[in-house]
N, C-alpha and C positions, 0 to 999 in steps of 0.2 A: 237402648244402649244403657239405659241406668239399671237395668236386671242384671248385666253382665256385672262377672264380679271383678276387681281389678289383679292383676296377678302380685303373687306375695313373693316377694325379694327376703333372701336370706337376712338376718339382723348384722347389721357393721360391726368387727370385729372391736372387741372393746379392751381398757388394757387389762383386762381380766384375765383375756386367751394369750393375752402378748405375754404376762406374767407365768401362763403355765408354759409354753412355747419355753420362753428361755429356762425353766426348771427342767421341762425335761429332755432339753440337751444337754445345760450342767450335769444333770444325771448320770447321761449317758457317755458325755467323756469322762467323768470320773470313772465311771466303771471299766473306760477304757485301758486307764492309767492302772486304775487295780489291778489287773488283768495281766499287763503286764509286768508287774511289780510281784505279784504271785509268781509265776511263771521264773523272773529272775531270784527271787529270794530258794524258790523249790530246784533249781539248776546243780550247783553245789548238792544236794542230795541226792537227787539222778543220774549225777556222775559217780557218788562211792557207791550207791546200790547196786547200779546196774553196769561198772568198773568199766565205764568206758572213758575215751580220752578229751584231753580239752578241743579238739578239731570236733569231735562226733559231737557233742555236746552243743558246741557252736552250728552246728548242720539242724540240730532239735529247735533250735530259736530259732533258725533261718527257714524253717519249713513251717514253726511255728507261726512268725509273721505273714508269710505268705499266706498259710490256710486263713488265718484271721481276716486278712485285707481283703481275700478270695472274697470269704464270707459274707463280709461286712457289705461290699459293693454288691453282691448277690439280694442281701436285703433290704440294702437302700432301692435295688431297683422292683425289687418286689413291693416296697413299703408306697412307691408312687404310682406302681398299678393301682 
């Protein structure tokens, strides 16, 4: 029995990992917030470009968001496979 070797356990998380953990979800909801913030500031340009109206306009955010949410929940669930 003392030949056998004992089995290795992963090392306990330390606040090392805690610390990157919460950077890079700050990250990622900043990015989230840009994102959206681009999207709104570039609105008003997309409308005199492409001369469409304030309703159509409003349908490009609203398809907007949903692709994104689509997206997002697509890769959250890819990211815990």
């Amino acid at each position: 029995m003392a030949d056998q070797e004992r089995p290795r356990h992963p090392a306990a998380p330390t606040a090392e990992h805690g610390r990157l953990g919460l950077t890079l979800i700050l990250v990622a909801a900043f990015m989230v917030v840009l994102d959206f913030s681009i999207v709104n500031v570039a609105l008003s340009s997309i409308q005199r470009d492409l001369g469409v109206s304030a309703a159509t306009v409003q349908w490009m955010v609203t398809g907007y968001a949903i692709a994104f949410g689509g997206l997002l929940i697509l890769g959250g669930r890819a990211g815990d496979l």
